[in-house]
Every structure is written in C-alpha cells, then in structure tokens.
C-alpha positions, 0 to 999 in steps of 0.5 A: 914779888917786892925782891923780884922787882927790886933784882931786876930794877938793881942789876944791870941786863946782863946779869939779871939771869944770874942774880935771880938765880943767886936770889932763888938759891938763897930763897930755897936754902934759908926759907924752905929747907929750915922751915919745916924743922923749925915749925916742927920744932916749936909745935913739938915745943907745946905738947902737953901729952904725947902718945906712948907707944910700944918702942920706947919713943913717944909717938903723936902729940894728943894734946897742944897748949894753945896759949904757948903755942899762939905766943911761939908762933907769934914771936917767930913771925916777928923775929922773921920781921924783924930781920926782913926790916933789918935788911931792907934798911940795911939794902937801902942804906948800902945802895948806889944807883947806877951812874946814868947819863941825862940828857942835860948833862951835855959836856960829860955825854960829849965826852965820853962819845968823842973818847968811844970808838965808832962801834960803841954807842951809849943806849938810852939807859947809859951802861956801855957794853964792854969792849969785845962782848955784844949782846944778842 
C-alpha cells in the first residue's frame, strides 16, 4: 500500500495508469515468481532425512533442522529489509518534486499566463497539458 500512495503522489495524472502497471509488473517478476523457488530452496536447505524412494530420487523431507531453518529464514527477511530500506533512501534521496506554482508566487505565475495562448490555462495543481493533447 505505501508504494501505491507513493506512485500515485510522484506521477503526474496522465501517466498514473501506465506507472502502476510498470510497478505491478515489477511486483510480479521480482516478488512472486522467485519467491517460491527461493523459499523452496532453503527449507530444502535444512533437511535432515529425506525419503528414499524407488527411482533413485530422494523423495519428501521426514526430518527439518528447526534451528537452521528459523536462522535462514530469518537472514532472508533481513536481507529483504535491508534492500527494501536501501531503496527507499536511495527513492528519497533521487527525488525532485514537481515544480508547482503557489499563489504568492505572483510575478512567475503572471508570466507564464501572458506567454499561454487563450486555450491553455494553468489548473490548480500547476502542470500545464501539452499543446494538441486535451484530457477527458
């Protein structure tokens, strides 16, 4: 929910629909499609005894080591934070806010609604459409 808000706060109106579909995709590559393999991975990590069966193949874990398994586990979820931290300073720090224009801000306000043809206006939240595109 935080990078919902964040998305939709950052980007301008027009392209909102196109960046939480970019962020979605990213959401799905790089958090459910590794995931599994991952956790797969490590609790595979920690089996003790496994299952023979007939084909050569060791089948089912009968028997996990808590201890490793609570530590990998652990070590996974702080790596995540880590990174997650990394790059909402890294997000923070990269930044720059949209140029708006405030009502005490008279002169720059002025000018740039003597140099706008009678068709452009500046709305309330200061971004000014291109020329040709018109919003629905």
């Amino acid at each position: 929910m935080p990078a919902l808000s964040a998305t939709l706060r950052c980007v301008h109106d027009d392209q909102r629909s196109f960046a939480l579909g970019i962020q979605w995709i990213k959401v799905r590559v790089l958090g459910t499609i590794p995931a599994p393999m991952i956790f797969g991975r490590l609790i595979d990590e920690t089996c003790i005894l496994w299952q023979e069966s007939s084909c050569d193949d060791h089948g089912a874990c009968l028997v996990y080591d808590n201890a490793f398994m609570s530590k990998y586990m652990l070590l996974l979820a702080l790596i995540g934070k880590a990174c997650s931290i990394l790059f909402f300073f890294g997000a923070w720090f990269y930044y720059i806010p949209p140029k708006t224009i405030t009502n005490g801000d008279t002169a720059t306000h002025q000018k740039q609604t003597d140099t706008m043809t009678s068709q452009q206006k500046v709305p309330p939240n200061g971004h000014i459409n291109p020329a040709g595109v018109e919003k629905y």
